[in-house]
DRENKE-825396 format. One record per residue (C-alpha): residue number from 1; x, y, z; residue in three letters. Coordinates in Angstrom, 2 decimals, padded with zeros to 5 digits, always signed. Layout:
# residues N
<resi=NUM u=X v=Y w=Z resn=ALA>
...
END
This chain:
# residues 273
<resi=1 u=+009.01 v=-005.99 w=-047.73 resn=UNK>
<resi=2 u=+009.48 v=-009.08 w=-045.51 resn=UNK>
<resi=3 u=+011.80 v=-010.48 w=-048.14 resn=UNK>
<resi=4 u=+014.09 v=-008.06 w=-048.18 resn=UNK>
<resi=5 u=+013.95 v=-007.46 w=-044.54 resn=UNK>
<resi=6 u=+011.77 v=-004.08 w=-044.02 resn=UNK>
<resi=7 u=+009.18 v=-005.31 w=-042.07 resn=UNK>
<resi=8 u=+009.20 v=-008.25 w=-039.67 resn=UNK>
<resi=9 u=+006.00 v=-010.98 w=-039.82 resn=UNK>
<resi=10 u=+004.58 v=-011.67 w=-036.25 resn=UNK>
<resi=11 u=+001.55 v=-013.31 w=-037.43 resn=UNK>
<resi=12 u=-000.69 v=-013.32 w=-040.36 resn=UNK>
<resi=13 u=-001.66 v=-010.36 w=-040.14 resn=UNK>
<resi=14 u=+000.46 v=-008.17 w=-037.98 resn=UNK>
<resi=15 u=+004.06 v=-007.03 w=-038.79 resn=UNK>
<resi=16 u=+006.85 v=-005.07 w=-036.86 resn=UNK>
<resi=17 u=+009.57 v=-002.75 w=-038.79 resn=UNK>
<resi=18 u=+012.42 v=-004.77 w=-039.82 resn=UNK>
<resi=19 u=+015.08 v=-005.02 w=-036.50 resn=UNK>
<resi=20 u=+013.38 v=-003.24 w=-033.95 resn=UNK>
<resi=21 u=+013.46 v=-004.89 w=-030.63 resn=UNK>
<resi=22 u=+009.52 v=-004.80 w=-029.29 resn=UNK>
<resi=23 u=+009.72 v=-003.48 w=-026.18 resn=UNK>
<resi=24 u=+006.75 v=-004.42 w=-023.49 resn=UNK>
<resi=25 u=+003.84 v=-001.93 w=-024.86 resn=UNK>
<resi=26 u=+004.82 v=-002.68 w=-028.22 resn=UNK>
<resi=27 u=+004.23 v=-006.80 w=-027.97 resn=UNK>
<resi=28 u=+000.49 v=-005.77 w=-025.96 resn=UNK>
<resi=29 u=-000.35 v=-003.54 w=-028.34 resn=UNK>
<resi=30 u=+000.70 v=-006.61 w=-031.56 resn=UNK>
<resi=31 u=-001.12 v=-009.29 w=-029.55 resn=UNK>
<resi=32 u=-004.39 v=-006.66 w=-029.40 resn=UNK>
<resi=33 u=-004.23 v=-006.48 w=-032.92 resn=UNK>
<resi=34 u=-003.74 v=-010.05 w=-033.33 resn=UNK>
<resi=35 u=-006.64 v=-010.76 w=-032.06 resn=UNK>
<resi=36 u=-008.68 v=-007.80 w=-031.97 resn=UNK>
<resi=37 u=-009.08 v=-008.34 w=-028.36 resn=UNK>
<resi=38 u=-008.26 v=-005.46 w=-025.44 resn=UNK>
<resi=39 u=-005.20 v=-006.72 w=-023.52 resn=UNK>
<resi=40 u=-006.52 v=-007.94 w=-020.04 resn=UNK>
<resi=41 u=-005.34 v=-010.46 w=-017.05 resn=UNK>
<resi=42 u=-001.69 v=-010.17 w=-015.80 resn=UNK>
<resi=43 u=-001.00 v=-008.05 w=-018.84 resn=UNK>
<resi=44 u=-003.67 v=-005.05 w=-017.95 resn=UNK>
<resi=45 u=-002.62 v=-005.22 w=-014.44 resn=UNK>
<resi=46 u=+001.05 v=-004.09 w=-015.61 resn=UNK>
<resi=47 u=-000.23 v=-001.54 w=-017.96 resn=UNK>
<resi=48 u=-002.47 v=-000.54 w=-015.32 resn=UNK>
<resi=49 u=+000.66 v=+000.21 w=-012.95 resn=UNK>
<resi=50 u=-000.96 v=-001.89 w=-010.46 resn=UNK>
<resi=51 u=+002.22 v=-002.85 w=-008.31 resn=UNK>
<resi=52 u=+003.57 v=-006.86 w=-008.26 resn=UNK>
<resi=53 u=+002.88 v=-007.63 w=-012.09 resn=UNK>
<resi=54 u=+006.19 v=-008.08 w=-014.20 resn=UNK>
<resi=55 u=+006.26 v=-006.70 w=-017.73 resn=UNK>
<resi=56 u=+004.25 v=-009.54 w=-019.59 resn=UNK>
<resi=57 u=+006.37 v=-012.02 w=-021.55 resn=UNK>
<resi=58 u=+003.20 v=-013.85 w=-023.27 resn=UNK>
<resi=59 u=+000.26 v=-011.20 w=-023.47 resn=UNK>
<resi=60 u=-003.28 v=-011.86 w=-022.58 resn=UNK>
<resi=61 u=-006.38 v=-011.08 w=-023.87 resn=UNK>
<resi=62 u=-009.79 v=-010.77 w=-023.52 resn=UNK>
<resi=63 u=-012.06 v=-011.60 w=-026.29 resn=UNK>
<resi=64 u=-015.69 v=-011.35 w=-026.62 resn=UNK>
<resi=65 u=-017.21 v=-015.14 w=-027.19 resn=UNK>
<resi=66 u=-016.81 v=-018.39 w=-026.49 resn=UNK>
<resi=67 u=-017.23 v=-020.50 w=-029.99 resn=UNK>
<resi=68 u=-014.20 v=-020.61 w=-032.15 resn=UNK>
<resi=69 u=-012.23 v=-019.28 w=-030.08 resn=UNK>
<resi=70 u=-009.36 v=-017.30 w=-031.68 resn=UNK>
<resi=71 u=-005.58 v=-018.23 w=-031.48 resn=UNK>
<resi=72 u=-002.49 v=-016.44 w=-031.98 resn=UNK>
<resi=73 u=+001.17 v=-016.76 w=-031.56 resn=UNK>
<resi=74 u=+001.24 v=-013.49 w=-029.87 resn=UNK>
<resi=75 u=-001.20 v=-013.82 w=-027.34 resn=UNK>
<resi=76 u=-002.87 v=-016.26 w=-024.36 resn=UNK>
<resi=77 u=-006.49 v=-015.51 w=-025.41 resn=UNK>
<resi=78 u=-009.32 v=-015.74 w=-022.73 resn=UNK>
<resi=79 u=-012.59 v=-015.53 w=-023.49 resn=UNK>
<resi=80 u=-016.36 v=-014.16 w=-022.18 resn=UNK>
<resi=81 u=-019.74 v=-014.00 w=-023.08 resn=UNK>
<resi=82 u=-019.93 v=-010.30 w=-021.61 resn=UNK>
<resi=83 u=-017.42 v=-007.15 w=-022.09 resn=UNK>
<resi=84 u=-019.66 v=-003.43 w=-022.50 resn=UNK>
<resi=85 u=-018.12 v=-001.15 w=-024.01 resn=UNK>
<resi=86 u=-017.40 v=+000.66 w=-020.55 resn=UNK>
<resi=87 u=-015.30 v=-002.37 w=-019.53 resn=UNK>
<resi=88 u=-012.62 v=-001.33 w=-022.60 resn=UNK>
<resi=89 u=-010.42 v=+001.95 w=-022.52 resn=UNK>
<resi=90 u=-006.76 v=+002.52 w=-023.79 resn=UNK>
<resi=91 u=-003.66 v=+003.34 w=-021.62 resn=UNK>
<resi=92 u=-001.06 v=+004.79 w=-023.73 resn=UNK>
<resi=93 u=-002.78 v=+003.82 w=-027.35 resn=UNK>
<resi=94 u=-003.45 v=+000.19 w=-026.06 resn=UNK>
<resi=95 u=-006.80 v=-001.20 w=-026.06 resn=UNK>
<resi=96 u=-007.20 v=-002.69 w=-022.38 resn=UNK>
<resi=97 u=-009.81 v=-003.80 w=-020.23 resn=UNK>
<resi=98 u=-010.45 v=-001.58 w=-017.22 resn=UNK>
<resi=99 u=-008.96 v=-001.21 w=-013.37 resn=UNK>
<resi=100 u=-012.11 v=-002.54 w=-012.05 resn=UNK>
<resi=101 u=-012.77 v=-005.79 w=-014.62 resn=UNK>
<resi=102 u=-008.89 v=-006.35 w=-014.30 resn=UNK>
<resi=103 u=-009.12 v=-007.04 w=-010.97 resn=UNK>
<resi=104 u=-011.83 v=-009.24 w=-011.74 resn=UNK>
<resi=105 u=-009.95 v=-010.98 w=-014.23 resn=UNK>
<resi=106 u=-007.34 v=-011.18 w=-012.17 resn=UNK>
<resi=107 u=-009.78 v=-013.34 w=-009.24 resn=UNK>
<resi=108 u=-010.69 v=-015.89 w=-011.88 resn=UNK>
<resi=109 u=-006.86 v=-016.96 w=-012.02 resn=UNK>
<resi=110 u=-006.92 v=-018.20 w=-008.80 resn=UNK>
<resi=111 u=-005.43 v=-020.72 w=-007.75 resn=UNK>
<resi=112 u=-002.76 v=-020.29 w=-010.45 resn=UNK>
<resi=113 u=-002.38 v=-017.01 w=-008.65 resn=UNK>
<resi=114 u=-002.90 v=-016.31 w=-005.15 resn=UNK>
<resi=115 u=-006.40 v=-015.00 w=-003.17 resn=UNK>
<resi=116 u=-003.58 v=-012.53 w=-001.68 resn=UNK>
<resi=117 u=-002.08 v=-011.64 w=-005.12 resn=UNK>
<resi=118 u=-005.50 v=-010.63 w=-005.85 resn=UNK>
<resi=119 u=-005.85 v=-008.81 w=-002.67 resn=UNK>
<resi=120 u=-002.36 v=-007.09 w=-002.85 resn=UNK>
<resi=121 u=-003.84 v=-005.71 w=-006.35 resn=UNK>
<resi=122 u=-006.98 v=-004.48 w=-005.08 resn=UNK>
<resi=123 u=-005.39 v=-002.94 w=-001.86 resn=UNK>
<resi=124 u=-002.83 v=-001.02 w=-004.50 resn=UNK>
<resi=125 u=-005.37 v=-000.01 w=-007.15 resn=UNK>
<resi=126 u=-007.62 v=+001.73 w=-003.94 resn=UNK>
<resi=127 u=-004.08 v=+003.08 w=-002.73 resn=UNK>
<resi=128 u=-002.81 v=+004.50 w=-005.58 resn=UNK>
<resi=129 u=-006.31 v=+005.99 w=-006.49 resn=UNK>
<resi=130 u=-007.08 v=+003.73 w=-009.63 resn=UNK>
<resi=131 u=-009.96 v=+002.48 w=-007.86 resn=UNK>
<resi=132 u=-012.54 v=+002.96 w=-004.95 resn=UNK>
<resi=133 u=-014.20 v=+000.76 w=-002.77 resn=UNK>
<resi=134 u=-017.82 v=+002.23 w=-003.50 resn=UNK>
<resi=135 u=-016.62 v=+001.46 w=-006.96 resn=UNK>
<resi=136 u=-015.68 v=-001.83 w=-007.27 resn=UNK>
<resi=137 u=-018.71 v=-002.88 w=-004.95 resn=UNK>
<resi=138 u=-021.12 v=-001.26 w=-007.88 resn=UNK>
<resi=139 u=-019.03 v=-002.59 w=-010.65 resn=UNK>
<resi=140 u=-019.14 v=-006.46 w=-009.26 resn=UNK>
<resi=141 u=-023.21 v=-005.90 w=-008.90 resn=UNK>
<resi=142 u=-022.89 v=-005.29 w=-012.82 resn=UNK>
<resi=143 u=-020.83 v=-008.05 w=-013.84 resn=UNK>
<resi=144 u=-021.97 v=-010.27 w=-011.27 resn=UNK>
<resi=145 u=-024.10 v=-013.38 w=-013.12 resn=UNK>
<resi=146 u=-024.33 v=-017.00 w=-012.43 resn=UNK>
<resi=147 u=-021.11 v=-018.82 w=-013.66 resn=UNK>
<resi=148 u=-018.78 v=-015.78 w=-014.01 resn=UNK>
<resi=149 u=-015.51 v=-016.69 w=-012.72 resn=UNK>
<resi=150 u=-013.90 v=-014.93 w=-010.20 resn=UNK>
<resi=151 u=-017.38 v=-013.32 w=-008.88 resn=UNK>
<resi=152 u=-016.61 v=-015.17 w=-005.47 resn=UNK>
<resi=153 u=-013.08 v=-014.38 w=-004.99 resn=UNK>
<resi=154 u=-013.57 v=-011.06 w=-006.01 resn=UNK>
<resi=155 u=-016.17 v=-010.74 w=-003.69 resn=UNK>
<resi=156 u=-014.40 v=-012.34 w=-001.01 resn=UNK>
<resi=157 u=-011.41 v=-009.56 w=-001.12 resn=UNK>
<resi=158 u=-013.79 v=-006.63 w=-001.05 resn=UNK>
<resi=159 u=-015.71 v=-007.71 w=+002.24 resn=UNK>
<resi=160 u=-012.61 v=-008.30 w=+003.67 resn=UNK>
<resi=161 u=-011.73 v=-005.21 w=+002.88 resn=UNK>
<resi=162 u=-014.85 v=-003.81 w=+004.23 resn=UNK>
<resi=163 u=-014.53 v=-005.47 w=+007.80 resn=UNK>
<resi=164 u=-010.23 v=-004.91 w=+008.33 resn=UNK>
<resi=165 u=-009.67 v=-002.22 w=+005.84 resn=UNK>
<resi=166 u=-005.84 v=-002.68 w=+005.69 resn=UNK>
<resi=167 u=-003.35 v=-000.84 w=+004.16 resn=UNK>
<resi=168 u=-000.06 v=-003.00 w=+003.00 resn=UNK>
<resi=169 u=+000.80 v=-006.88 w=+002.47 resn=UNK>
<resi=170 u=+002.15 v=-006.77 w=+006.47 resn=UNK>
<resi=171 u=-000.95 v=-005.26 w=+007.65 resn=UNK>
<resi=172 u=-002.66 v=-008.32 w=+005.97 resn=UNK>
<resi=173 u=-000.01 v=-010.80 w=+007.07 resn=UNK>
<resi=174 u=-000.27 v=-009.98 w=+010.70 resn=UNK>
<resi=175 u=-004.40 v=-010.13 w=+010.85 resn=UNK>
<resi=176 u=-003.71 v=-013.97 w=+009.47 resn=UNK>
<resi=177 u=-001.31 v=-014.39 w=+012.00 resn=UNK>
<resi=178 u=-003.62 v=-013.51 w=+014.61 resn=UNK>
<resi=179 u=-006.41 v=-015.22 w=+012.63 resn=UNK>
<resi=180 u=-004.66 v=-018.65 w=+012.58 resn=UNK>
<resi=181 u=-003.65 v=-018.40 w=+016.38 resn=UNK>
<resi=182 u=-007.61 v=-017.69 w=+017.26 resn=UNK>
<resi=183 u=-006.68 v=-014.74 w=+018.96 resn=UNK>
<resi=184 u=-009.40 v=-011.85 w=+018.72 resn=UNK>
<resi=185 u=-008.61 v=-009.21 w=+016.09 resn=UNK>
<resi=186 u=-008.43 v=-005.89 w=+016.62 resn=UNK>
<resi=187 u=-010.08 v=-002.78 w=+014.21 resn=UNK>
<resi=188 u=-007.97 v=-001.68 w=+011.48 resn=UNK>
<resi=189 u=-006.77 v=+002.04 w=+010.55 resn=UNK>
<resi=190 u=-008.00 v=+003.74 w=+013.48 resn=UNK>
<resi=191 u=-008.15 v=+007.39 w=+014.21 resn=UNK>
<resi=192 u=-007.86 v=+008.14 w=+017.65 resn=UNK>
<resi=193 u=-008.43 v=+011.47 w=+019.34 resn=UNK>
<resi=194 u=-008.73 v=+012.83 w=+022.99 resn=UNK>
<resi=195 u=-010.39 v=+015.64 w=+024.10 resn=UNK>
<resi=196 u=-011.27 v=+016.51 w=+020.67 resn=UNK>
<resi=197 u=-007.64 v=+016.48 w=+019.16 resn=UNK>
<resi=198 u=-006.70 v=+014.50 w=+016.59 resn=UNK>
<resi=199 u=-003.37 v=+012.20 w=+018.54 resn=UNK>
<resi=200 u=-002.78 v=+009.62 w=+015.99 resn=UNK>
<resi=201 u=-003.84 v=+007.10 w=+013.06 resn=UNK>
<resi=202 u=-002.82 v=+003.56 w=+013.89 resn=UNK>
<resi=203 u=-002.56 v=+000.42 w=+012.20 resn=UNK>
<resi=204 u=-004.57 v=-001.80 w=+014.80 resn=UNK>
<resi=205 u=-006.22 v=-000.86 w=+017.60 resn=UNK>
<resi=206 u=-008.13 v=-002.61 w=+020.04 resn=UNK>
<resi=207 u=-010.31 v=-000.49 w=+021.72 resn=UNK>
<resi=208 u=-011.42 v=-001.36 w=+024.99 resn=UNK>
<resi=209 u=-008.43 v=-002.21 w=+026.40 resn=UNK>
<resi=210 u=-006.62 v=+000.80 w=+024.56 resn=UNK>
<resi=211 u=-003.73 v=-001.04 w=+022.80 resn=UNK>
<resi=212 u=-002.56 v=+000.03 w=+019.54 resn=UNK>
<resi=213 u=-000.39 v=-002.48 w=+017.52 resn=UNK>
<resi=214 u=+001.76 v=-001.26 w=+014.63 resn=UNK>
<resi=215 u=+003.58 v=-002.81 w=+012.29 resn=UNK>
<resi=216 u=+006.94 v=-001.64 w=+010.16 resn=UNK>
<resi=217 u=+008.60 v=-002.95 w=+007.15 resn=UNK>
<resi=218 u=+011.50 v=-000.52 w=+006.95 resn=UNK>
<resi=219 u=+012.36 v=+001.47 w=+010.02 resn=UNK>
<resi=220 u=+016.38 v=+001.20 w=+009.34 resn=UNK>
<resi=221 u=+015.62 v=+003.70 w=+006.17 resn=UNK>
<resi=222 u=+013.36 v=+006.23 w=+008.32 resn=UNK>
<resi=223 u=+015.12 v=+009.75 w=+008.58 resn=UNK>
<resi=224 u=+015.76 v=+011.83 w=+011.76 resn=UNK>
<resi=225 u=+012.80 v=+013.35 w=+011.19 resn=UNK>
<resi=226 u=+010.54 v=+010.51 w=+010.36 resn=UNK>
<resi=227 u=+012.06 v=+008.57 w=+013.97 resn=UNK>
<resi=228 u=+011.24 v=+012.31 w=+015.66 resn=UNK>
<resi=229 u=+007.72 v=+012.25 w=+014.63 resn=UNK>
<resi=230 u=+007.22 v=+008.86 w=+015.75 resn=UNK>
<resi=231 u=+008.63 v=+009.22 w=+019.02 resn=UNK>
<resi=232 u=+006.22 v=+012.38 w=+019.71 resn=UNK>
<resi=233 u=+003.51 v=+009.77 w=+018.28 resn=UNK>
<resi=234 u=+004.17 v=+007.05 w=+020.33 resn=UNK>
<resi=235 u=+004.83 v=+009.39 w=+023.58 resn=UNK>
<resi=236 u=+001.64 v=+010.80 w=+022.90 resn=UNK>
<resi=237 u=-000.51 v=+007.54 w=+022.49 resn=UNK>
<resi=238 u=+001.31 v=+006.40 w=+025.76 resn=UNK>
<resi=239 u=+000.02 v=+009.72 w=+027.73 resn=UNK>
<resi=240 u=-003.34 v=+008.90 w=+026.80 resn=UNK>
<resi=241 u=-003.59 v=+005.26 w=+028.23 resn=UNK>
<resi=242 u=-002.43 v=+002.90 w=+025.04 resn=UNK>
<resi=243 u=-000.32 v=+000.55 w=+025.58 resn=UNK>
<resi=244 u=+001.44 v=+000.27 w=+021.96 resn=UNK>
<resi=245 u=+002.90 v=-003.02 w=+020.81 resn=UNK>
<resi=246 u=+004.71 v=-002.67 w=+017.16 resn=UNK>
<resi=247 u=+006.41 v=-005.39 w=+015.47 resn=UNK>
<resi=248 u=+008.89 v=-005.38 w=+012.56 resn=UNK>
<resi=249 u=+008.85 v=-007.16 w=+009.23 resn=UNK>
<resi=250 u=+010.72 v=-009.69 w=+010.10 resn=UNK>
<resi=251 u=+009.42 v=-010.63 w=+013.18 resn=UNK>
<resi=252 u=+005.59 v=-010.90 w=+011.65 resn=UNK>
<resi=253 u=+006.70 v=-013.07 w=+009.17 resn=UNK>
<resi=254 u=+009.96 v=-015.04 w=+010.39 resn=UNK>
<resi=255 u=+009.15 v=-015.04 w=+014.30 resn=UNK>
<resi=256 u=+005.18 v=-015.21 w=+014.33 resn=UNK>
<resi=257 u=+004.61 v=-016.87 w=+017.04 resn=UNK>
<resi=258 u=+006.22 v=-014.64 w=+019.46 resn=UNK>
<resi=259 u=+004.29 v=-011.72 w=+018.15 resn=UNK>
<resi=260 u=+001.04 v=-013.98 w=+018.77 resn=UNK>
<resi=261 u=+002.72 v=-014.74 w=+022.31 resn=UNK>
<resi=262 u=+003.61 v=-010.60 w=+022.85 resn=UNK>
<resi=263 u=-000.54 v=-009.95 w=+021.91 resn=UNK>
<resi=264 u=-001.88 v=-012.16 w=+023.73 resn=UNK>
<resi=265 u=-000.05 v=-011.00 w=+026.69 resn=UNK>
<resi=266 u=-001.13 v=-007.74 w=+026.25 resn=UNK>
<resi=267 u=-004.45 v=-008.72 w=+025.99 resn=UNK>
<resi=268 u=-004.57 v=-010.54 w=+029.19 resn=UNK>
<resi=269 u=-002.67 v=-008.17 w=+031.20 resn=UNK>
<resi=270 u=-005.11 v=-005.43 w=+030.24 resn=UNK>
<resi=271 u=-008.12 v=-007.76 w=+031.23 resn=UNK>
<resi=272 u=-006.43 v=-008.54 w=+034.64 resn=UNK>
<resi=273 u=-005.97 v=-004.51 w=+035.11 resn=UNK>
END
């Protein structure tokens, strides 16, 4: 069947009908058979729909053991001495390692990929519901041994987490900001409420002196009605004693120091008052 062109060798073992184009899934799901291996990495973050993870060009793979390790021309194979059962499931007929040990995975890359590519993945997962933070604490207790890699990173993100609970990249980018200029930082996603009405939920807040800081990334696409709500927001938080500071984008992350400058400021002037 290869020789007269029905079917299409990709390894020893694993063929592909004769002219079709493998599309994304379809090379995972040849490199899983490959190797017998659950797809994992870079490659189960995509399948995962975890945001910021291009459609994989070379797969990877997790395999059980670390003697004779396996190779293929299909796949990058990693390898553990560790993966339960629980740790494997299947997204659309693919063998894959879970949300949770993907994200672990995805902490033993560094530093050929970020600490905040790992913590843009873990922020998304708990965004978009794939994942909880209750969760991933009880699932790095389980994996956690002496040697694993990624344990510490992975760690790392989720008390993070736990002490400035943001909600986006810019949320993240503006804490370091403030972190690198040694300027104090304020709470993270903070209700507020006066005389027992809910008012608002804001970005930053510091809370004695009452100043909320927000941050946008694309006010020029709001609607009338989005730029209507916010007004009655920000009129309201102002009525109750907050003075609001919120920065754009562009000024967080072209213009830094003048939001450092603007906080500070604010800071002082409340002190003074």
């Amino acid at each position: 069947m290869v020789a007269d062109g029905s079917l299409r060798r990709l390894s020893s073992h694993v063929f592909a009908a004769g002219g079709v184009e493998l599309d994304a899934s379809a090379r995972l799901l040849a490199a899983s058979l490959d190797t017998g291996a659950p797809v994992s990495h870079r490659s189960s973050a995509w399948l995962h729909g975890i945001p910021g993870f291009a459609s994989p060009t070379q797969p990877e793979v997790l395999r059980l053991g670390r003697t004779s390790p396996h190779e293929s021309p299909l796949a990058r194979v990693h390898s553990t001495t560790a993966l339960p059962r629980h740790d494997v499931t299947r997204v659309d007929g693919i063998p894959t390692i879970g949300v949770a040990r993907t994200l672990m995975t995805l902490a033993a890359l560094v530093p050929t990929i970020s600490a905040d590519r790992v913590r843009g993945a873990v922020d998304d997962a708990v965004r978009l519901g794939l994942a909880s933070d209750p969760w991933l604490w009880w699932r790095l207790e389980q994996l956690r041994c002496r040697g694993r890699d990624g344990v510490a990173v992975f760690e790392g993100v989720l008390q993070a987490r736990a002490d400035h609970p943001t909600e986006s990249w810019l949320e993240r980018e503006l804490l370091r900001v403030l972190r690198e200029a040694r300027v104090a930082l304020p709470v993270c996603q903070r209700r507020i409420a006066a005389r027992g009405a809910f008012v608002a939920r804001v970005d930053f807040l510091y809370v004695e002196p009452r100043i909320v800081v927000e941050v946008s990334g694309a006010v020029g696409h709001a609607s009338a009605e989005q730029r209507a709500s916010d007004a009655r927001r920000r009129n309201r938080l102002l009525l109750e004693g907050y003075l609001v500071l919120e920065f754009t984008y562009e000024q967080v992350v072209q213009t830094p120091a003048l939001v450092v400058a603007a906080v500070r400021e604010a800071l002082a002037r409340r002190a003074a008052a």
